[in-house]
C-alpha positions as CSV (number, residue, x, y, z in Angstrom):
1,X,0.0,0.0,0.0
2,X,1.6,3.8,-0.8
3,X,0.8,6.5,1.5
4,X,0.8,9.4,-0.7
5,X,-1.7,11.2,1.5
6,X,-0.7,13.9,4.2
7,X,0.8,12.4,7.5
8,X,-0.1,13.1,10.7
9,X,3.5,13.7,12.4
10,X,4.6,13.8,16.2
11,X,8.2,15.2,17.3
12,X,9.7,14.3,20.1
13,X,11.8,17.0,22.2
14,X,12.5,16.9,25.6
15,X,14.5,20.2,26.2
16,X,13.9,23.4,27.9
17,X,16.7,25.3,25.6
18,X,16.8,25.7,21.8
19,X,20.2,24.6,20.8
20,X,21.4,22.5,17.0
21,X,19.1,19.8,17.7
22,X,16.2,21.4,19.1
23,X,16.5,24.3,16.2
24,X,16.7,21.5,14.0
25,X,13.6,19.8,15.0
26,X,11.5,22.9,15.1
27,X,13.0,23.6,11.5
28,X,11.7,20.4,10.1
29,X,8.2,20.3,12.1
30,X,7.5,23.9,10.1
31,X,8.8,23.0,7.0
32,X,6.6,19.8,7.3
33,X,3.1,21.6,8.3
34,X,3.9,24.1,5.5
35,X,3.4,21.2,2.9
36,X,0.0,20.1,4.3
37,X,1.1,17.8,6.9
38,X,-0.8,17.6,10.6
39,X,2.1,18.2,12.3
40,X,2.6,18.1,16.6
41,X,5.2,18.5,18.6
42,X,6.0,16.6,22.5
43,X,8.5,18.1,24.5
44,X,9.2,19.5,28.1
45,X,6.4,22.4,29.2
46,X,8.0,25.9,29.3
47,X,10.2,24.8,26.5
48,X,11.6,27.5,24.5
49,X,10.8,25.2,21.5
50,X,7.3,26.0,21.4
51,X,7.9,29.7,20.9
52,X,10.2,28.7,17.6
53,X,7.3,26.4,16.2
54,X,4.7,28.2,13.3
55,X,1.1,28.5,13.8
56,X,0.1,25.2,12.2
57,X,2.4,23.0,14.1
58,X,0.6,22.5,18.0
59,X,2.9,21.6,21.2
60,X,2.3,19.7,24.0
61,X,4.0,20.0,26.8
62,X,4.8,17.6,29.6
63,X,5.1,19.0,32.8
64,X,6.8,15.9,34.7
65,X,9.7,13.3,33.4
66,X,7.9,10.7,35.5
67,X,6.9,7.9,32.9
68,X,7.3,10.0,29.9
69,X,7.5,6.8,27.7
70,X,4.2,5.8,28.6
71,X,2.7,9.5,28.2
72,X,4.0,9.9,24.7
73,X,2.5,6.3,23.7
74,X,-0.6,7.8,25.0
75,X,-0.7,11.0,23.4
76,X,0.5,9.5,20.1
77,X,-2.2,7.7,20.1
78,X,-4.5,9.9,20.8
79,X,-3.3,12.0,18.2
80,X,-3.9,9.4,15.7
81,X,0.0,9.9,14.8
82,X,1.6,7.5,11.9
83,X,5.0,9.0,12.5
84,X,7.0,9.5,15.9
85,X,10.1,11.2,15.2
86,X,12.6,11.5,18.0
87,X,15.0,14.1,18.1
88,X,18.3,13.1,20.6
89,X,18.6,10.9,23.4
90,X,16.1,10.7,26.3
91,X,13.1,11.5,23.4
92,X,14.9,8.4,21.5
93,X,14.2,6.8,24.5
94,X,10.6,7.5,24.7
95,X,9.7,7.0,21.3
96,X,11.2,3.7,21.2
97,X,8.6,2.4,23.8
98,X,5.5,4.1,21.0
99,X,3.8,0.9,19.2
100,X,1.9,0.8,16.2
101,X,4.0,3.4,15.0
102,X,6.7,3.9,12.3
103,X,9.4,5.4,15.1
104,X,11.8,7.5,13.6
105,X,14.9,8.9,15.2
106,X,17.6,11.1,14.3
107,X,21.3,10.7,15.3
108,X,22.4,14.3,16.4
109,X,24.7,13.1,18.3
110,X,25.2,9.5,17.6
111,X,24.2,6.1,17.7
112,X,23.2,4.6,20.8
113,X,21.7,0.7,21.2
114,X,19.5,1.5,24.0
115,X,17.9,4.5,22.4
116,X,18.2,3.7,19.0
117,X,17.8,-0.4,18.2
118,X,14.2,-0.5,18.1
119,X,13.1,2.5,15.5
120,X,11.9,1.7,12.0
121,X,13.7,4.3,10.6
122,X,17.4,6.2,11.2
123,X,18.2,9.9,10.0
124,X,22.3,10.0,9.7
125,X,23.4,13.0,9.7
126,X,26.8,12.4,8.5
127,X,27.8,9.2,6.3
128,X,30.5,8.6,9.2
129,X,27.1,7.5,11.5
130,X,26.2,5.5,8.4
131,X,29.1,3.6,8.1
132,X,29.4,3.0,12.2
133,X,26.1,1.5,12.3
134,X,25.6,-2.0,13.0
135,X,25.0,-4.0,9.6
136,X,21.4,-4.7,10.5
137,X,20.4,-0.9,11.3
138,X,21.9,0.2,7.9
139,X,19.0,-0.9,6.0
140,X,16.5,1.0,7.7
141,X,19.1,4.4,7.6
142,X,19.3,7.0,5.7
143,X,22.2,9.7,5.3
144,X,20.3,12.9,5.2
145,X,22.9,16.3,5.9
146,X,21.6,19.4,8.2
147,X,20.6,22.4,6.8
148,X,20.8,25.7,7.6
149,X,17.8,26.7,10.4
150,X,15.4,29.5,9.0
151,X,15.8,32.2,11.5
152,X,12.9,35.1,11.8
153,X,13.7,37.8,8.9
154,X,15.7,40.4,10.5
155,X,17.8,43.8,9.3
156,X,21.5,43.4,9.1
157,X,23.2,46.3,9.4
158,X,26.8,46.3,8.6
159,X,29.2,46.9,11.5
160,X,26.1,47.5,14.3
161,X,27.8,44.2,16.2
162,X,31.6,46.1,15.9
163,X,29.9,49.3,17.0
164,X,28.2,48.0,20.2
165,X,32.0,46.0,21.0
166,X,34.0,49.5,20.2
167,X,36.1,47.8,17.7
168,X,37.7,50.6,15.3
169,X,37.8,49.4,11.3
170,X,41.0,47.6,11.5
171,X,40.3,45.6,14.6
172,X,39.3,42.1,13.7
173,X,36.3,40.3,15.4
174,X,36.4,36.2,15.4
175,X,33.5,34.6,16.2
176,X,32.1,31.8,17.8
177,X,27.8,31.0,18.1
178,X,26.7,27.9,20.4
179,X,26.6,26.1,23.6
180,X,29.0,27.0,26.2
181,X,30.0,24.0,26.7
182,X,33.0,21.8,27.0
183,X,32.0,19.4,24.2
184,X,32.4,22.5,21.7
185,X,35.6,23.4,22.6
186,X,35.1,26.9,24.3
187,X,37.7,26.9,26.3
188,X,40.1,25.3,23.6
189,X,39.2,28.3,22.1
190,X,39.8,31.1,24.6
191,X,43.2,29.6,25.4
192,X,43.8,29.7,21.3
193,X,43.2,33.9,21.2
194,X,44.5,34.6,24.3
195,X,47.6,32.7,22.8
196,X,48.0,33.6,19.5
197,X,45.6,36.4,18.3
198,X,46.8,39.6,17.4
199,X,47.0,42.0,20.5
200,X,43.8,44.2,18.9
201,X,41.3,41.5,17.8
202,X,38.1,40.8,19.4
203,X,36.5,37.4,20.6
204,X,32.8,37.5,20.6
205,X,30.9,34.5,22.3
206,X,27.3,33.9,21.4
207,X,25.6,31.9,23.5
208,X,25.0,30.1,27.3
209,X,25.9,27.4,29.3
210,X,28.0,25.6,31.8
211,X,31.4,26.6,30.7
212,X,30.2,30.2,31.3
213,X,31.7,30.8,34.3
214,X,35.6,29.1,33.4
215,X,35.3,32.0,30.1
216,X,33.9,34.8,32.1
217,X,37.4,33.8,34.5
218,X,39.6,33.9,30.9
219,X,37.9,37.1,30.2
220,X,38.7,38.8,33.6
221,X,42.5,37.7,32.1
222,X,42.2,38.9,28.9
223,X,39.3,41.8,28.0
224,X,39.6,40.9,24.7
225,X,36.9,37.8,25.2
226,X,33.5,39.3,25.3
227,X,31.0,36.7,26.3
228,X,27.4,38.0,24.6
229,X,25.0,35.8,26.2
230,X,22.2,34.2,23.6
231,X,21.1,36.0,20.7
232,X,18.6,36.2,18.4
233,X,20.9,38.4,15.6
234,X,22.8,35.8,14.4
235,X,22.7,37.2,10.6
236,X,23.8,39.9,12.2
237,X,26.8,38.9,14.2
238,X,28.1,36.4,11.1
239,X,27.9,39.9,8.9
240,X,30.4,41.1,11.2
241,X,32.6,38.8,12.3
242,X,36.1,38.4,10.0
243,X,36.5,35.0,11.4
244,X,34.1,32.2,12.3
245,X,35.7,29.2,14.5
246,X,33.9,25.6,15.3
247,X,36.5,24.4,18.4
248,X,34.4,21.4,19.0
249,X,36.0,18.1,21.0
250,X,32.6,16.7,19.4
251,X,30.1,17.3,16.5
252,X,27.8,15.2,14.4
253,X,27.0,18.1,11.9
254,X,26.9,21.9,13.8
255,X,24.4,24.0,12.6
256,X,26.6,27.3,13.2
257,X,28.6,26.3,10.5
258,X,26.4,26.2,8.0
259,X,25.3,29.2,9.3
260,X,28.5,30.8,8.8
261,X,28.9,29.1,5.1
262,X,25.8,30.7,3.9
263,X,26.9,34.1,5.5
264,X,30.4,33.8,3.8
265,X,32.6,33.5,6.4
266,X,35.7,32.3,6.6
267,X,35.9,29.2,8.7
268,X,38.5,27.4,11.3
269,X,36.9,24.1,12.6
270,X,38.3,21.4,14.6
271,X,38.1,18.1,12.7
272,X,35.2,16.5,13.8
273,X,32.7,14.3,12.3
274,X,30.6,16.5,11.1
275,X,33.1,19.6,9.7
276,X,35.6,17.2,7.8
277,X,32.3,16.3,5.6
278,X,31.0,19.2,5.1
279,X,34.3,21.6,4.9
280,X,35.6,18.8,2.3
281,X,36.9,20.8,-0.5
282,X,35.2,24.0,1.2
283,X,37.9,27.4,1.6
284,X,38.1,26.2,5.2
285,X,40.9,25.7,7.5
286,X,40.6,21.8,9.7
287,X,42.5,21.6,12.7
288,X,43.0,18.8,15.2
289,X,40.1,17.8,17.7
290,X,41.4,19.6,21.1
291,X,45.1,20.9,20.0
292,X,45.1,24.9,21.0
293,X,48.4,25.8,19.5
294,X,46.8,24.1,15.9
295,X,43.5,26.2,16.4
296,X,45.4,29.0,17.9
297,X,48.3,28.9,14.7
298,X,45.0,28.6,11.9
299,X,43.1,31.5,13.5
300,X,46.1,33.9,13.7
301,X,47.0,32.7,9.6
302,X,43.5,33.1,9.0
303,X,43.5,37.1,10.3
304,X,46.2,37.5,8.6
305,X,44.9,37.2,5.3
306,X,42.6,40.4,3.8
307,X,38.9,40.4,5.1
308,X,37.0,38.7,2.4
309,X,33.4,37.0,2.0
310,X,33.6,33.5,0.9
311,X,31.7,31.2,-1.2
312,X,30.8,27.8,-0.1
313,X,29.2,25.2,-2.0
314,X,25.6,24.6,-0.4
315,X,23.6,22.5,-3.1
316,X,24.2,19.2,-0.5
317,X,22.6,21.0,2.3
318,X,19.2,22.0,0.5
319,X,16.1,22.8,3.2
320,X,13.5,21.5,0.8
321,X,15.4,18.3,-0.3
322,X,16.3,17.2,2.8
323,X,12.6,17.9,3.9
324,X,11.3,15.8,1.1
325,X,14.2,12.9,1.6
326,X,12.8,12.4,5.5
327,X,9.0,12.1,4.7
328,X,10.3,9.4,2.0
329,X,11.5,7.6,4.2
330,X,8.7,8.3,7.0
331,X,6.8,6.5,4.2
332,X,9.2,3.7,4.0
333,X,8.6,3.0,7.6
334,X,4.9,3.6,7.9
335,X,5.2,0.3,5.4
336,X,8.1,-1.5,7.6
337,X,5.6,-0.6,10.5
338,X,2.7,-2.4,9.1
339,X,4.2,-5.3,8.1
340,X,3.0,-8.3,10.3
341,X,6.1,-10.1,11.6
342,X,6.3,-13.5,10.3
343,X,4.9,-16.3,12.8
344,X,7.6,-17.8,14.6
345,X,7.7,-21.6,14.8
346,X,8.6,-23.2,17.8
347,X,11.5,-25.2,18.1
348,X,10.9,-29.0,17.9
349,X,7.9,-28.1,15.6
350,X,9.6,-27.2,11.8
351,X,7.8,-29.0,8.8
352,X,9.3,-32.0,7.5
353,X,11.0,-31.1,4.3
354,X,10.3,-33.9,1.3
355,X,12.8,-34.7,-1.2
């Protein structure tokens, strides 16, 4: 049977921030509901996610953790859902324990056994994941890349980012936008300026998190490391920054950096799964995962050079393909879902086989 019809579609988020994966999620739910799909979204009440979603997509929120799993079955259900789609790990988790469902899950981070096993269908975001899978998950997986996160239309204004830090024109301004965090390399990154960037360039932090306090501490050393706090502007700060740098220990496929490759920005990134695929071939500079001096030695070669916009190649990381490439293979698993599995005989009790 082909389902050619609209689906009725139920993310799963459980986070109270909007970060890559979240933005991601909320990016696809919108896209989805704009081609006639009923789409819904489950995550944690108070979410910041359900501000992000468009009119046509609805959210429910969960006020407790306490036997989430069985919740979501519930509401899925109710919701007459033929799709659960589970966006990292704890709402893998959940939607793993949804029957009579095609259960869909995407690997932001990676893939896990106990989250991942049991889904009908896998979302790759990088052909690395692909390739790490377990030979019986392949066939049900899909390498689909990231795009780039529609943002609400805003007015750039070249230089207002420079003018509220006090940079003059020939002070440099590098860049970082994400999580605070030590799994991004933030503090790889301090130590890198502090190190080697020229005495007058500015390093401009965009974003929140755990590792705040340890970079406010390297800022109270060096006052050239402004910590913005999270922002809305982004077009705005990648207009302005000469420099954009992705310092991660870890990343399956950052959002920020396609962010800065559709803004033109020249890019430093550590070489992690997700920026060796994407930056392959790219005007990029790839460093090694968690060496300073390397990130340090690329960012002060990379100021070095004139300012310039740069032009990436973005026809892999398409919105509207990569949109159309995960209800395929929602499809796929609505079918896989429906299936009946086959009877199993008990041992002692096979046919006889006649010559």
């Amino acid at each position: 049977m082909e389902f050619r019809e609209a689906l009725t579609i139920a993310h799963v988020v459980f986070s109270s921030r909007l970060a890559g994966g979240e933005r991601h999620c909320v990016d696809l739910a919108n896209a989805q509901a704009a081609l006639g799909h009923c789409v819904h979204v489950i995550g944690t009440a108070g979410s910041a996610v359900r501000a992000a979603l468009a009119p046509n997509v609805e959210f429910h929120g969960l006020a407790l953790p306490l036997l989430r799993g069985r919740r979501v079955a519930a509401l899925v259900r109710r919701l007459g859902a033929q799709v659960c789609h589970g966006h990292l790990g704890p709402a893998c988790k959940a939607v793993a324990r949804v029957p009579g469902v095609a259960r869909v899950g995407t690997l932001h981070v990676g893939y896990k056994a106990h989250h991942h096993a049991r889904m009908d269908a896998l979302v790759c975001v990088n052909r690395a994941q692909f390739r790490g899978l377990p030979d019986e998950r392949q066939a049900c997986a899909e390498v689909v890349y990231n795009w780039a996160p529609v943002r609400p239309e805003s007015r750039v204004v070249p230089g207002r980012l420079r003018a509220e830090l006090g940079l003059q024109d020939g002070q440099r301004l590098v860049g970082f936008l994400g999580r605070l965090h030590l799994t991004k390399g933030v503090d790889l990154l301090a130590e890198a300026f502090s190190r080697h960037a020229p005495p007058d360039a500015c390093l401009a932090l965009l974003g929140d998190g755990p590792a705040r306090a340890e970079l406010e501490a390297c800022a109270a050393r060096d006052p050239r490391i402004r910590l913005l706090g999270q922002r809305e502007d982004v077009e705005q700060a990648l207009a302005d920054f000469d420099l954009f740098v992705s310092p991660s220990r870890e990343d399956a496929f950052p959002l920020a950096v396609l962010e800065a490759m559709r803004a033109g920005c020249p890019i430093v990134a550590s070489e992690t799964q997700g920026p060796l695929e994407m930056l392959a071939g790219q005007p990029a500079s790839l460093v090694p995962v968690g060496d300073a001096d390397a990130l340090g030695r690329a960012l002060a070669e990379a100021l070095r050079a004139p300012r310039e916009r740069l032009s990436y190649a973005m026809d892999a990381f398409g919105r509207d393909q990569a949109v159309a490439r995960i209800v395929a293979l929602y499809r796929q698993a609505v079918r896989r879902a429906l299936q009946p599995e086959p009877a199993r005989i008990p041992e002692g009790h096979e046919p006889a086989l006649h010559a």
